[in-house]
N, CA and C atoms as an extended XYZ file, in Angstrom:
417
Properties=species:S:1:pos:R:3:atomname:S:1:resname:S:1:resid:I:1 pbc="F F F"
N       -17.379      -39.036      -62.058 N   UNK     1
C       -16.940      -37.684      -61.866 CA  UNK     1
C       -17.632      -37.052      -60.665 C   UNK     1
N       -18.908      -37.386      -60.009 N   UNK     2
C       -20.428      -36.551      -59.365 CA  UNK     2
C       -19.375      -37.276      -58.030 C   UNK     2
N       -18.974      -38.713      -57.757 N   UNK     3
C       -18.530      -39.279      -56.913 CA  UNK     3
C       -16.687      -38.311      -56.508 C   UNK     3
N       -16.644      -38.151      -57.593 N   UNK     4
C       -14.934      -37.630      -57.209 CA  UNK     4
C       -15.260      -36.122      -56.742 C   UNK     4
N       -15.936      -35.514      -57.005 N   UNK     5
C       -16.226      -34.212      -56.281 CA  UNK     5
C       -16.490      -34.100      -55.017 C   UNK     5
N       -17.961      -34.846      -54.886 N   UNK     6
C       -17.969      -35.346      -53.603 CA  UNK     6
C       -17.165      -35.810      -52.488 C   UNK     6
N       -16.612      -36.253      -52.824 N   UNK     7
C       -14.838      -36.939      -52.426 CA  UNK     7
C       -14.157      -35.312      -51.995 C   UNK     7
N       -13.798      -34.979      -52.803 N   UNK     8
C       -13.306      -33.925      -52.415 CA  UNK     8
C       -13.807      -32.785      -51.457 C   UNK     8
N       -15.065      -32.994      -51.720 N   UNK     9
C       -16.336      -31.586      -50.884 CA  UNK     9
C       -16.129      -32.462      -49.440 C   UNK     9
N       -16.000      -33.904      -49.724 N   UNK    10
C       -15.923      -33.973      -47.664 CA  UNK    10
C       -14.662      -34.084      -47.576 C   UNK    10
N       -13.812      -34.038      -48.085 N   UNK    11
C       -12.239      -34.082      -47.744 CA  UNK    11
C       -12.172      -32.589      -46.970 C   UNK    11
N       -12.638      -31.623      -48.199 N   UNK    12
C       -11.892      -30.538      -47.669 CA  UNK    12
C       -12.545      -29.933      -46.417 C   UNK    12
N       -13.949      -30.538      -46.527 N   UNK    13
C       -14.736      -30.479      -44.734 CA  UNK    13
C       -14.736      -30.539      -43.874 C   UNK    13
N       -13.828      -32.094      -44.124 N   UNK    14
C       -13.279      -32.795      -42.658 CA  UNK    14
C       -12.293      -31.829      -42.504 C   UNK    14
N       -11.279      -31.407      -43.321 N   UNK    15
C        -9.989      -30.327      -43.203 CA  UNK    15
C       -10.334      -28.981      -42.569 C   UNK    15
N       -11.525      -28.582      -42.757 N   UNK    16
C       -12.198      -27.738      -42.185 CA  UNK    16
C       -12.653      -27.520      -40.735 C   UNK    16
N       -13.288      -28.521      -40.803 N   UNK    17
C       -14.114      -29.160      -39.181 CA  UNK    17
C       -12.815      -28.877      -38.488 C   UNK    17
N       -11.590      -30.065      -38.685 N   UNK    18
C       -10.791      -30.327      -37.974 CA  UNK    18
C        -9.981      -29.088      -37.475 C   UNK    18
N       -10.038      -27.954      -38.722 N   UNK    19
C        -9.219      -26.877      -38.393 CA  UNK    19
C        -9.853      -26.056      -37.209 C   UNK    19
N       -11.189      -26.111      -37.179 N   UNK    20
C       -11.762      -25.304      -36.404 CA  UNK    20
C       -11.671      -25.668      -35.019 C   UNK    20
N       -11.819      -26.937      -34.639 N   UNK    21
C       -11.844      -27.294      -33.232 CA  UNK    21
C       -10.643      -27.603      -32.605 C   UNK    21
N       -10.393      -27.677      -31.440 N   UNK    22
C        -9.038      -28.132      -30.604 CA  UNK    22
C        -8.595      -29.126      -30.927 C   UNK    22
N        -7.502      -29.819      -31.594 N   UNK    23
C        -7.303      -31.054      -31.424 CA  UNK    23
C        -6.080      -31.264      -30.196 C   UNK    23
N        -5.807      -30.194      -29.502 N   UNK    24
C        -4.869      -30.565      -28.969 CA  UNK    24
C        -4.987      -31.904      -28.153 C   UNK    24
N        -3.980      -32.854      -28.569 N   UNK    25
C        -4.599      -33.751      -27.451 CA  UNK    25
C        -4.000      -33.739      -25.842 C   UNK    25
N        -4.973      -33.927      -25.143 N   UNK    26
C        -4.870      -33.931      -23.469 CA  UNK    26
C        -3.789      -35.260      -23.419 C   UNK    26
N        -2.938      -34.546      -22.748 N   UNK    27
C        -1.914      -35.046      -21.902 CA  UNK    27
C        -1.709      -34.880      -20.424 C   UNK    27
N        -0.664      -35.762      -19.769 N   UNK    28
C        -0.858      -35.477      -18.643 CA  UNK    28
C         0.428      -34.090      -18.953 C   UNK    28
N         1.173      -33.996      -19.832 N   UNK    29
C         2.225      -32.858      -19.591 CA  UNK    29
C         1.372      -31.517      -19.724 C   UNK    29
N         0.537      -31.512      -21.003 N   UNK    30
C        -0.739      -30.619      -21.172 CA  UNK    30
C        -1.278      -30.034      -19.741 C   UNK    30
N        -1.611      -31.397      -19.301 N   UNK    31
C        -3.060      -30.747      -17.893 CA  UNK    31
C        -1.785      -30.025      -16.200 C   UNK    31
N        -0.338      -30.870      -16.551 N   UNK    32
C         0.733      -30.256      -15.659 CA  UNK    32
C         0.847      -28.742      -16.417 C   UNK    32
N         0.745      -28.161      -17.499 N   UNK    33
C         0.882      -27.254      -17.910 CA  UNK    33
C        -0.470      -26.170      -17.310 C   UNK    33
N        -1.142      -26.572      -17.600 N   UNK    34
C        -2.407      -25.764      -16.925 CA  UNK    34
C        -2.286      -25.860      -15.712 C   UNK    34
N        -1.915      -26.429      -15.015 N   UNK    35
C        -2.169      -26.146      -13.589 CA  UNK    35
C        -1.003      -25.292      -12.963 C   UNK    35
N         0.224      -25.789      -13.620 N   UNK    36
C         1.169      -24.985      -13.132 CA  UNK    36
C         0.865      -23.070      -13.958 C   UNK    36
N         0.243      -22.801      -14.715 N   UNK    37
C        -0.516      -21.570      -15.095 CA  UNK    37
C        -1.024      -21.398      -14.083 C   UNK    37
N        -1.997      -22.218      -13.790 N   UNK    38
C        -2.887      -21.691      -12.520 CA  UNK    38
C        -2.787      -21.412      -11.172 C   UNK    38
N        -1.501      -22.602      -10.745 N   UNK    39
C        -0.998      -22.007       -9.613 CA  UNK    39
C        -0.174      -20.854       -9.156 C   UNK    39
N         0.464      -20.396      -10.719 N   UNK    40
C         1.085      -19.306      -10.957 CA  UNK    40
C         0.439      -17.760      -10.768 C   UNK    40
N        -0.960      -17.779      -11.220 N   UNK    41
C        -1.884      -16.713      -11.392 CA  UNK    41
C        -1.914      -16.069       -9.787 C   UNK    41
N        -1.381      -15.603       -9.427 N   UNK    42
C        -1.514      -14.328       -8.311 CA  UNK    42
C        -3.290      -14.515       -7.618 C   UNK    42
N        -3.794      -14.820       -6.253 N   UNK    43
C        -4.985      -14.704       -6.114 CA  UNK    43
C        -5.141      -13.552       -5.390 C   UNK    43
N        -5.895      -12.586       -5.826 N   UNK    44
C        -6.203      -11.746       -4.669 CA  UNK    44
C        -6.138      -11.562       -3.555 C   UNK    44
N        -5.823      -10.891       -2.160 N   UNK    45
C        -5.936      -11.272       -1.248 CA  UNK    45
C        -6.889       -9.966       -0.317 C   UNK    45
N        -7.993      -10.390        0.213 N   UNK    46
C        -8.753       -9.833        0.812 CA  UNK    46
C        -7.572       -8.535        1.658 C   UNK    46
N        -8.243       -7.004        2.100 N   UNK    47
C        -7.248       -6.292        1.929 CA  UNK    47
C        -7.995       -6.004        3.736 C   UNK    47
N        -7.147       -5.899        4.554 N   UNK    48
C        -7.733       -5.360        5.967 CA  UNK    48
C        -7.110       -3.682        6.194 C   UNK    48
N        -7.649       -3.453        6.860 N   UNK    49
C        -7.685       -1.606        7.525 CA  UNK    49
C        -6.996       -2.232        8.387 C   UNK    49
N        -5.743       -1.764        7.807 N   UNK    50
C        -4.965       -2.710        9.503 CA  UNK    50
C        -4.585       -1.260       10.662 C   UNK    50
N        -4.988        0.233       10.334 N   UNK    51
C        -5.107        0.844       11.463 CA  UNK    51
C        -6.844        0.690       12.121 C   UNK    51
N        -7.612        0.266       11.518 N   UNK    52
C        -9.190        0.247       11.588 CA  UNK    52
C        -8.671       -0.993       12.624 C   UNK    52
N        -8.438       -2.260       12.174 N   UNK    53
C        -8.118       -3.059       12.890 CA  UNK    53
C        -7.719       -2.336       14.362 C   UNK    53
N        -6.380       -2.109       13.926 N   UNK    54
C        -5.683       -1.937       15.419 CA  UNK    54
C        -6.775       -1.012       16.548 C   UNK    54
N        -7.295       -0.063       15.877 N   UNK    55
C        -7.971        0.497       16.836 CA  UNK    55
C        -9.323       -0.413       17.357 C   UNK    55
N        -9.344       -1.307       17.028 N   UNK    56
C       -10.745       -2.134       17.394 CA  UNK    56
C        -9.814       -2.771       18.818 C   UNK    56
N        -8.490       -3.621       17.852 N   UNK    57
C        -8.048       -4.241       19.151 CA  UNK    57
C        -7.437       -3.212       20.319 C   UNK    57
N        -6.642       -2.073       19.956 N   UNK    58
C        -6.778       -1.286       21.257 CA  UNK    58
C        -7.754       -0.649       22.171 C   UNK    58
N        -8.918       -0.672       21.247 N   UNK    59
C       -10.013       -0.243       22.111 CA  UNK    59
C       -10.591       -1.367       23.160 C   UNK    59
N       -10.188       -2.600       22.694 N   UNK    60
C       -10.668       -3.627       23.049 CA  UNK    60
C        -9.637       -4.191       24.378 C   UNK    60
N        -8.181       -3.798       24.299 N   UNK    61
C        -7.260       -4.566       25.148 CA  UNK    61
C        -6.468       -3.721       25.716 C   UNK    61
N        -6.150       -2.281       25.575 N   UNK    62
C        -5.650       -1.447       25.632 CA  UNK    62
C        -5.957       -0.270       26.351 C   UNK    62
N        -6.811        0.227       25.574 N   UNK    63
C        -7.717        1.965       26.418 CA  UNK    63
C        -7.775        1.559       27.868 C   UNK    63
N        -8.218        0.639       28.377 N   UNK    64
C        -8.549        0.779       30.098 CA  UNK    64
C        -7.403        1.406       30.490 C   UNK    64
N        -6.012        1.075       30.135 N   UNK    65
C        -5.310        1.600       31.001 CA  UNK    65
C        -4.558        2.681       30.324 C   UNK    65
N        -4.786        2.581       28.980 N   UNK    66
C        -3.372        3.670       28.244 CA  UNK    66
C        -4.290        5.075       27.750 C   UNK    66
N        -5.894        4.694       28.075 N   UNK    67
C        -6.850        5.706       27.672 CA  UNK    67
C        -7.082        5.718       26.460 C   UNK    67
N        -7.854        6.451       26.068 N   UNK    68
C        -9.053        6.547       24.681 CA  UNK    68
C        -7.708        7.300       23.850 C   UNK    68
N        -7.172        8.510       24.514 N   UNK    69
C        -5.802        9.171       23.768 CA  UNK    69
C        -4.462        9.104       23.755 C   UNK    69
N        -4.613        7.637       24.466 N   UNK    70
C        -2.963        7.389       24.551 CA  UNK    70
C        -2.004        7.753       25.342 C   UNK    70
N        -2.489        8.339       26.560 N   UNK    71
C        -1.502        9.241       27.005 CA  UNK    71
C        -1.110        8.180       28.390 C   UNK    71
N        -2.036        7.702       28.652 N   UNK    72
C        -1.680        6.800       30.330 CA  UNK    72
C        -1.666        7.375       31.261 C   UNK    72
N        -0.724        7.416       32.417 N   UNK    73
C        -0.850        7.923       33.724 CA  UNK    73
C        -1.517        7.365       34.727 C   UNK    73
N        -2.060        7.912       35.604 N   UNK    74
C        -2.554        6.910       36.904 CA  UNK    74
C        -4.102        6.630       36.700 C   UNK    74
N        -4.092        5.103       36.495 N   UNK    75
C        -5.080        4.111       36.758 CA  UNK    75
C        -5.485        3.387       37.480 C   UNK    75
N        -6.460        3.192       37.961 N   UNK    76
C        -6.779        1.768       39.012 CA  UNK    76
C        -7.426        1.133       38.113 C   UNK    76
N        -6.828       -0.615       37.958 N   UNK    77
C        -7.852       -1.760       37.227 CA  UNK    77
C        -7.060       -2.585       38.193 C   UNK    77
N        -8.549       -3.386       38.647 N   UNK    78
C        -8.696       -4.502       38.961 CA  UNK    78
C        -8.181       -4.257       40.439 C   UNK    78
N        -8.534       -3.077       40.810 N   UNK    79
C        -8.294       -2.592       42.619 CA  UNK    79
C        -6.370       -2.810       42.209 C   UNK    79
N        -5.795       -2.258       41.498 N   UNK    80
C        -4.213       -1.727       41.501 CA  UNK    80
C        -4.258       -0.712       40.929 C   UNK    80
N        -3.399        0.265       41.567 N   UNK    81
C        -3.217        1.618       41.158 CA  UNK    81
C        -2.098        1.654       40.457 C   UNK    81
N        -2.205        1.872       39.020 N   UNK    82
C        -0.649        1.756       38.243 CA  UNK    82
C        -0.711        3.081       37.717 C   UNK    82
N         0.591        3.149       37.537 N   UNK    83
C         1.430        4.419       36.519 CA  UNK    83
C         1.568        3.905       35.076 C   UNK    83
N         0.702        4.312       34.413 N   UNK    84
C         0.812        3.497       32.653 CA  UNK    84
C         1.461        4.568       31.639 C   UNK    84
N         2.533        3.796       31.141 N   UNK    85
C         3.333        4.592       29.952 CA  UNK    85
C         2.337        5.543       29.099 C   UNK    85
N         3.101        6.876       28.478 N   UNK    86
C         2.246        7.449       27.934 CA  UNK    86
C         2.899        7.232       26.391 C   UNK    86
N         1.358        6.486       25.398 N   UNK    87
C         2.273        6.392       24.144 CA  UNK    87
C         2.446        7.170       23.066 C   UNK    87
N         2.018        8.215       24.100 N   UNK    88
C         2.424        9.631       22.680 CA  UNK    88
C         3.488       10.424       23.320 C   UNK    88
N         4.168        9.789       24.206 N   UNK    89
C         5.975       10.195       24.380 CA  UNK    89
C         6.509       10.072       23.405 C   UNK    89
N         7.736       10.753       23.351 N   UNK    90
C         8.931       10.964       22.893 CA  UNK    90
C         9.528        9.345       22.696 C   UNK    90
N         9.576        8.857       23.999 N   UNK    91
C        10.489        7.819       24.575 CA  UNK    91
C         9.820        6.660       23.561 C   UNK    91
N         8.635        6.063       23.411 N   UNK    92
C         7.961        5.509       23.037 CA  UNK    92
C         7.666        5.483       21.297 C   UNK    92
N         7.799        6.761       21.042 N   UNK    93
C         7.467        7.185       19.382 CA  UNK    93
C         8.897        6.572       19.066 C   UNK    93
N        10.484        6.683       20.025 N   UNK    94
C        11.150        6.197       19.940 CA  UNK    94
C        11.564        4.587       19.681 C   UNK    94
N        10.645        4.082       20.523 N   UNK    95
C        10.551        2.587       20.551 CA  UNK    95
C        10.663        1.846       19.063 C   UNK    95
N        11.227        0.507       18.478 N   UNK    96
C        11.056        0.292       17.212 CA  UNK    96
C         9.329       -0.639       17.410 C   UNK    96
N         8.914       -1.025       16.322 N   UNK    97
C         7.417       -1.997       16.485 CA  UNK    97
C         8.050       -3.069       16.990 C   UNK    97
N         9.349       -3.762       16.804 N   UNK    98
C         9.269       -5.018       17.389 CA  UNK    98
C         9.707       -5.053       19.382 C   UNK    98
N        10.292       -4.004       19.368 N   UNK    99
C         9.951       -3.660       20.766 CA  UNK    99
C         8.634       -4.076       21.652 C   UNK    99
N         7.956       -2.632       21.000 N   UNK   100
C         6.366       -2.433       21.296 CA  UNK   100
C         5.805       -4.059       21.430 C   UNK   100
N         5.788       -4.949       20.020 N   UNK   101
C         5.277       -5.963       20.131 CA  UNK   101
C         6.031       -6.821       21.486 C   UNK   101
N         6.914       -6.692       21.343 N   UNK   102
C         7.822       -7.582       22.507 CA  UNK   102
C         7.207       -7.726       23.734 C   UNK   102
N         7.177       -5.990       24.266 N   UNK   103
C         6.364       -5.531       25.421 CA  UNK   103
C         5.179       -6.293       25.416 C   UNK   103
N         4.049       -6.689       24.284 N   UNK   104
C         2.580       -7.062       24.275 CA  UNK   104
C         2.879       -7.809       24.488 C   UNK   104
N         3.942       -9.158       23.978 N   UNK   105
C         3.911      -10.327       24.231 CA  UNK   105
C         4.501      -10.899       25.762 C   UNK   105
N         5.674      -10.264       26.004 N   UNK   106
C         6.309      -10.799       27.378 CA  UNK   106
C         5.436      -10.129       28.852 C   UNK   106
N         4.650       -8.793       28.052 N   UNK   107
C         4.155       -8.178       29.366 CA  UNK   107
C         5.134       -6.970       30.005 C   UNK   107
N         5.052       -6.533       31.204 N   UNK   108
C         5.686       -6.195       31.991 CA  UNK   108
C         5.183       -6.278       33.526 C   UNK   108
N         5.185       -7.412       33.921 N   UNK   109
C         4.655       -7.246       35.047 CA  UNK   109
C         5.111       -6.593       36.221 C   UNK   109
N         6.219       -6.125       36.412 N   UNK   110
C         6.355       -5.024       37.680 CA  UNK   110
C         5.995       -3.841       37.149 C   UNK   110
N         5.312       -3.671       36.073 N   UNK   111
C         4.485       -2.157       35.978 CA  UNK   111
C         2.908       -2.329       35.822 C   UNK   111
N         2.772       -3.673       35.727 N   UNK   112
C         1.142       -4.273       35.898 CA  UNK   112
C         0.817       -4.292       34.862 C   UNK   112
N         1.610       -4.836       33.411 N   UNK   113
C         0.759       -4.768       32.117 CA  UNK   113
C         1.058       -6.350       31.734 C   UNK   113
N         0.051       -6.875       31.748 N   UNK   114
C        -0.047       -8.107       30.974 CA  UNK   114
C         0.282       -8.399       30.202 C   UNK   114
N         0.671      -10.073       29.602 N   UNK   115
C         1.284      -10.865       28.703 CA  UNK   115
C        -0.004      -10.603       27.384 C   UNK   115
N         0.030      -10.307       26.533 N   UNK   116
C        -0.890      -10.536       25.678 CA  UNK   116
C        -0.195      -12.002       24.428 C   UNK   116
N         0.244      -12.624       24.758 N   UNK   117
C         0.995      -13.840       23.886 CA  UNK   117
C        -0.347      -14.272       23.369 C   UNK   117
N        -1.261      -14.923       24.395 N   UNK   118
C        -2.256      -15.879       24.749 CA  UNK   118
C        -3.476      -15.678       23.688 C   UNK   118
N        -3.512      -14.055       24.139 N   UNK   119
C        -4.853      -13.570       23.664 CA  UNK   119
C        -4.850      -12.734       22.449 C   UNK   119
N        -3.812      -12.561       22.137 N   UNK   120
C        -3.552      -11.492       20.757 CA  UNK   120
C        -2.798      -12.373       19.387 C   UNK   120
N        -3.219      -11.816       18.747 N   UNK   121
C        -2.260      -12.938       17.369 CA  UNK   121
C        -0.889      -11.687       17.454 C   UNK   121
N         0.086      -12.526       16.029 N   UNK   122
C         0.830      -11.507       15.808 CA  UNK   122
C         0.578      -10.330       15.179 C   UNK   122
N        -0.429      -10.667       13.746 N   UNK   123
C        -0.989       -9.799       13.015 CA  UNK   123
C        -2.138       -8.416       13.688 C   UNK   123
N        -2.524       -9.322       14.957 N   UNK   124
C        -3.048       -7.843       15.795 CA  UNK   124
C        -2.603       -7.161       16.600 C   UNK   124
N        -1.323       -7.729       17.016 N   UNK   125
C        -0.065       -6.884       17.973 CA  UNK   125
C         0.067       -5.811       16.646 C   UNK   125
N         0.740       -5.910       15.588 N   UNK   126
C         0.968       -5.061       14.230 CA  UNK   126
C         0.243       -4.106       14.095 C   UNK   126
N        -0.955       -4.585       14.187 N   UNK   127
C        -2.184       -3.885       13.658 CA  UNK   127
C        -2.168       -2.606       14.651 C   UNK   127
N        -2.135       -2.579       16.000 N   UNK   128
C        -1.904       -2.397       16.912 CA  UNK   128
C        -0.885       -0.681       17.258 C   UNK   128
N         0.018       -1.658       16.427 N   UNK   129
C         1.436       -0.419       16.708 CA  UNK   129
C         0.925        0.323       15.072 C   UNK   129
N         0.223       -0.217       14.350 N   UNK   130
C         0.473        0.427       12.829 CA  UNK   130
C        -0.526        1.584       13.550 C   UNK   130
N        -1.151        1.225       14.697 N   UNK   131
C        -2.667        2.530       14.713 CA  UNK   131
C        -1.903        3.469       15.358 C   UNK   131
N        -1.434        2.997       16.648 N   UNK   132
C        -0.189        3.939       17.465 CA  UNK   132
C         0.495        4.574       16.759 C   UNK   132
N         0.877        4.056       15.661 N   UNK   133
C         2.410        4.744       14.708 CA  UNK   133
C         1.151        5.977       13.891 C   UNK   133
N        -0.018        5.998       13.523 N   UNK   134
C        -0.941        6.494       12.754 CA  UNK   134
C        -1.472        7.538       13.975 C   UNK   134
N        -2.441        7.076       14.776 N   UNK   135
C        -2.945        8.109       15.803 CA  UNK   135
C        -2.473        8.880       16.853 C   UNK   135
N        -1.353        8.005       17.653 N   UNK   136
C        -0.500        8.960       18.532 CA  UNK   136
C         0.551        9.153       18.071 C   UNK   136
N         1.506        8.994       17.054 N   UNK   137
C         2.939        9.260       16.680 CA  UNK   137
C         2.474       10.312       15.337 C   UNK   137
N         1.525       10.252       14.746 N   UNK   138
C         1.375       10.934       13.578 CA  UNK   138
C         2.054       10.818       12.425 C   UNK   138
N         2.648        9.698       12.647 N   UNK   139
C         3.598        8.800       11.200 CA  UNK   139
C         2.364        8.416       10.234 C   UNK   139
């Protein structure tokens, strides 16, 4: 009888134990399941000041000739005397961004403004017009 109890006291133990822990067993469909969860999960993405930006890169590629306020007019760089667009016109607030960017990238050289293709990404041409569209357009 002391033996059949016993019997039973680890039966229902093991039933116990077993309930408590994972048995799921690992599969490869299992571990495709977790990962496809995980690749699913959204990661954060670091967040930039993309007018903070732009004004770093216009201060940086820009102001010599279009000025600290945007306005342009007559400059000498690099011993040439140019007439530089003013970008708190009318004409210009007019412009769409992919314009503007166009201009950074192709240049204009019969008005003396350089190709920026080379030296600018796309994301800082953007950055760029988002500060223009923010500081001189007041959008």
């Amino acid at each position: 009888m002391r033996k059949m109890i016993y019997t039973c006291m680890l039966t229902a133990l093991s039933f116990l134990m077993t309930g408590c822990g994972d048995n799921t067993p690992t599969t490869n469909a299992n571990a495709a399941k977790v990962n496809r969860a995980a690749a699913q999960t959204p990661v954060p993405q670091a967040t930039v000041d993309e007018p903070a930006s732009g004004k770093k890169v216009f201060e940086t590629n820009c102001m010599v000739c279009h000025k600290s306020d945007g306005t342009g007019g007559k400059v000498t760089v690099e011993g040439k005397s140019l007439e530089v667009d003013d970008l708190t016109s009318e004409k210009i607030k007019g412009f769409s961004d992919e314009k503007i960017i166009g201009y950074m990238i192709k240049g204009i050289p019969s008005e003396g403004m350089p190709s920026f293709k080379d030296k600018l990404s796309e994301g800082e041409m953007r950055d760029v017009v988002k500060f223009i569209r923010k500081e001189f357009h007041k959008q």
